[in-house]
C-alpha positions as a Python dict, from the first residue, in 0.01 Angstrom:
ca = {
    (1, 'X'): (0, 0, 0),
    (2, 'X'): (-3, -259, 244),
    (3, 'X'): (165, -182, 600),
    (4, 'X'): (404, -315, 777),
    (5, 'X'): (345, -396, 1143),
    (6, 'X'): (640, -293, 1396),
    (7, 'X'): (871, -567, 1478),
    (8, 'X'): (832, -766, 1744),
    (9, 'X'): (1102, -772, 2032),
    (10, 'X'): (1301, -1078, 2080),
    (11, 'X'): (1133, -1284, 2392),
    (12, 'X'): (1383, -1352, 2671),
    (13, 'X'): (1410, -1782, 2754),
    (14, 'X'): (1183, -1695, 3033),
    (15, 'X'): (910, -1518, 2846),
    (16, 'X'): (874, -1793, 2577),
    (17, 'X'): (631, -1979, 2785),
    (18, 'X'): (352, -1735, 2803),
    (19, 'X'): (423, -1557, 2425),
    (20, 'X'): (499, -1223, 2578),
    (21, 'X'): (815, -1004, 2485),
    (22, 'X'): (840, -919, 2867),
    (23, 'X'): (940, -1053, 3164),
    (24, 'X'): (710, -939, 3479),
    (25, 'X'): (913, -919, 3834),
    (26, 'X'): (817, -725, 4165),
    (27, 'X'): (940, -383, 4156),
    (28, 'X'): (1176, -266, 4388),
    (29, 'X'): (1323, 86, 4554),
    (30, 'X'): (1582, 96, 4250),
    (31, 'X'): (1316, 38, 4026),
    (32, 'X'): (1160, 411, 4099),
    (33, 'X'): (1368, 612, 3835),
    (34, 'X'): (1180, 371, 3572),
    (35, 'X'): (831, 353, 3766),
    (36, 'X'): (722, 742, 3804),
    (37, 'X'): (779, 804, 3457),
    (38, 'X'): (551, 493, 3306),
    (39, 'X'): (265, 622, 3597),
    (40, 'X'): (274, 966, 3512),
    (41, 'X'): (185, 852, 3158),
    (42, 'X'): (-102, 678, 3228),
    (43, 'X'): (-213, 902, 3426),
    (44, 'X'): (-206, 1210, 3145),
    (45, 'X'): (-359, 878, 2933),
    (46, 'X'): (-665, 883, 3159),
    (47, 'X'): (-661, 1289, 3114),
    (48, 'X'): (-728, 1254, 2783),
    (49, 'X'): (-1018, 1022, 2805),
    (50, 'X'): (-1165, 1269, 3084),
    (51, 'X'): (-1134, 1632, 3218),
    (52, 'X'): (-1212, 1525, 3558),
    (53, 'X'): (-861, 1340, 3571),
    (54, 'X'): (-657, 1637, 3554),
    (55, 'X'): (-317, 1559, 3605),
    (56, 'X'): (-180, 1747, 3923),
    (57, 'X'): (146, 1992, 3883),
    (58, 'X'): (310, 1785, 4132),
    (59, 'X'): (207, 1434, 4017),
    (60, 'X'): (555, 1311, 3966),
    (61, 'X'): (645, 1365, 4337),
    (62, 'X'): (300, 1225, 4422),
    (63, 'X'): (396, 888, 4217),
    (64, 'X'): (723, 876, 4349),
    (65, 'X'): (575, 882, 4706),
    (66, 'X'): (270, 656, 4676),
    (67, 'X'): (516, 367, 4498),
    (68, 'X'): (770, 407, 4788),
    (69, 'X'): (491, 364, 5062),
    (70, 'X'): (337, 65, 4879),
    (71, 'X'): (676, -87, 4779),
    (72, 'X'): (715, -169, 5169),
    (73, 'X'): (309, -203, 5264),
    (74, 'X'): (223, -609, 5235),
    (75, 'X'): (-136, -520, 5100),
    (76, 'X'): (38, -333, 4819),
    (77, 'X'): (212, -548, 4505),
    (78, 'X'): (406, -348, 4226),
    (79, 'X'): (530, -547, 3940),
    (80, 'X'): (834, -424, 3715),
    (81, 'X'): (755, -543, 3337),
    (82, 'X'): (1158, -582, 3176),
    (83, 'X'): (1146, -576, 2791),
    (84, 'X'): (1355, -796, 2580),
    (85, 'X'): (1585, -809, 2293),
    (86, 'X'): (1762, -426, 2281),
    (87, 'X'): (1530, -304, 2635),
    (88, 'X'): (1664, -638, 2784),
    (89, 'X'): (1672, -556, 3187),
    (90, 'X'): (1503, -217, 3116),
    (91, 'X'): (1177, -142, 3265),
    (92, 'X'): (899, -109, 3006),
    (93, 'X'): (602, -151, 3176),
    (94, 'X'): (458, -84, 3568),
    (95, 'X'): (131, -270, 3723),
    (96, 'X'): (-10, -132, 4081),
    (97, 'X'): (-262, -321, 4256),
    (98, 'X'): (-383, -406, 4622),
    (99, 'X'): (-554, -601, 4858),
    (100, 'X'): (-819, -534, 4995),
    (101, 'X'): (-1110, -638, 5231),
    (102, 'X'): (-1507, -662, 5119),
    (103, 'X'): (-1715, -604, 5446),
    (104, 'X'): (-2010, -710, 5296),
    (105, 'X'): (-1944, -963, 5000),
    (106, 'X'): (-1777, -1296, 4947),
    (107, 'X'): (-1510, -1370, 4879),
    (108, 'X'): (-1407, -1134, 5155),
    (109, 'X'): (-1034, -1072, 4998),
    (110, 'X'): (-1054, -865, 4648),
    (111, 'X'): (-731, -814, 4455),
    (112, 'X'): (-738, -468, 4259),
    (113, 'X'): (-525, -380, 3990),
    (114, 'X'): (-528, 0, 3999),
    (115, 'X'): (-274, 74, 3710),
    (116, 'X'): (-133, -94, 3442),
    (117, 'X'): (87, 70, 3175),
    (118, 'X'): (306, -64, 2893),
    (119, 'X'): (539, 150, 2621),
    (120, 'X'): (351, 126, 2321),
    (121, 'X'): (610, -69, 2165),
    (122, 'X'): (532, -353, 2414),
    (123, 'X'): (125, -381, 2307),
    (124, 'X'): (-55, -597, 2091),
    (125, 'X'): (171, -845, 2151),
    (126, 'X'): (63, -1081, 2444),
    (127, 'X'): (189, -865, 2685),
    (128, 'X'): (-67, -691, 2834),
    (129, 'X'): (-288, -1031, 2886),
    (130, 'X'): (19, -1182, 3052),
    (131, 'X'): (78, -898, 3297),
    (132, 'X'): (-309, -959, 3414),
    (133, 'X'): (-251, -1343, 3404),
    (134, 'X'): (65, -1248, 3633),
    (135, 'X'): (-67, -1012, 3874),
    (136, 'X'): (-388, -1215, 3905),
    (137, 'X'): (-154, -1503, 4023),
    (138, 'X'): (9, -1292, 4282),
    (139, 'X'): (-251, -1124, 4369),
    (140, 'X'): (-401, -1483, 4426),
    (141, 'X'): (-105, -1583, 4621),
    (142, 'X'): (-136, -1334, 4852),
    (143, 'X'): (-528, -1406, 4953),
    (144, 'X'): (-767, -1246, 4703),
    (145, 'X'): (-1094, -1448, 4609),
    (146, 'X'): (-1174, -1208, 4367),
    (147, 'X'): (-945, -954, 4147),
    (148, 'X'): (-1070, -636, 4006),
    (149, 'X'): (-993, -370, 3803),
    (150, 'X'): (-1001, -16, 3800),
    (151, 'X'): (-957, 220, 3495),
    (152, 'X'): (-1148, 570, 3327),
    (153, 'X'): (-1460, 458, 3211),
    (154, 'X'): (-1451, 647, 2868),
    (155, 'X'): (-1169, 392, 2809),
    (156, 'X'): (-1332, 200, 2540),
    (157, 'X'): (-977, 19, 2474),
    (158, 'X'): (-931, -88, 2849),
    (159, 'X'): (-1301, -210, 2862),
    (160, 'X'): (-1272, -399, 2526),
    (161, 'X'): (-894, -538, 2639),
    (162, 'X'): (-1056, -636, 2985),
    (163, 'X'): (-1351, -823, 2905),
    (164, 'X'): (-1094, -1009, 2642),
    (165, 'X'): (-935, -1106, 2988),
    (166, 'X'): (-1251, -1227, 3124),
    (167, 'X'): (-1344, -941, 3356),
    (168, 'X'): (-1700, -811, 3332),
    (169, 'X'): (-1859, -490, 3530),
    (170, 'X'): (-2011, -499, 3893),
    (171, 'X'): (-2043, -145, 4000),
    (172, 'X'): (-2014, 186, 3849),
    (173, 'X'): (-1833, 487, 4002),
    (174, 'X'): (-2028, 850, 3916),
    (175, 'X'): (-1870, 1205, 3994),
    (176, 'X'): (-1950, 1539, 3955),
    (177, 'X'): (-1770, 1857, 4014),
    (178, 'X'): (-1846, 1980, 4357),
}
């Protein structure tokens, strides 16, 4: 029996463009009530791909603080993802990233996109490339030379998804258990 993929949301006019059944805006303060929740679930994603991300108790409160100080910091950028069709003005997907400085390397600005989370509804569908494409540009717009990414590195989908994207490793990040 042959199965039937999901049905893809209607695309808002403004969406149309880039194939994508989102729309990708900067966040803002109202935007928290939508934003913890999406974080928190990438985060207990990246638990499941390794022990040594072990959700906190009070990760929710954590979220809700770190997105309030980098809502107002200009070296911080946090895009709202709005869904279309039925989730029309409803937040569906969050992207964190920052700027910051190489000491050592040019280009001396680096963009870094440290989370990136859509409803599952919302995948496979352009979306995800498009919110890269879309921070890249702001990211871009705001000084960075370079833009990287940073994700659990037993995430075989996120490695596949970025290299699709044209991002390719440059350093590795070990820990251990102290």
């Amino acid at each position: 029996m042959k199965r039937s993929n999901p049905p893809v949301p209607q695309r808002p006019p403004e969406s149309q463009a880039h194939g994508a059944p989102i729309h990708a805006r900067l966040a803002t303060e109202a935007d928290l009530p939508a934003l913890v929740p999406l974080i928190i679930r990438l985060k207990r994603l990246n638990e499941e791909f390794d022990s040594m991300l072990k959700v906190r108790p009070d990760a929710e409160a954590q979220a809700e603080a770190v997105l309030k100080a980098e809502l107002k910091s200009p070296k911080s950028l946090i895009i709202a993802a709005e869904g279309a069709g039925p989730d029309k003005d409803k937040v569906v997907g969050v992207v964190r990233a920052a700027i910051r400085e190489r000491l050592f390397y040019m280009p001396e600005t680096e963009g870094v996109i440290l989370d990136i989370y859509l409803l599952p509804l919302y995948r496979r569908h352009g979306a995800g490339r498009y919110l890269v494409e879309h921070t890249i540009a702001q990211l871009k717009e705001r000084g960075a030379g370079i833009v990287t990414v940073e994700f659990p590195a037993q995430n075989e989908i996120a490695t596949r998804f970025y290299a699709k994207c044209g991002f390719r490793p440059i350093t590795a990040h070990h820990a251990r258990m102290a």
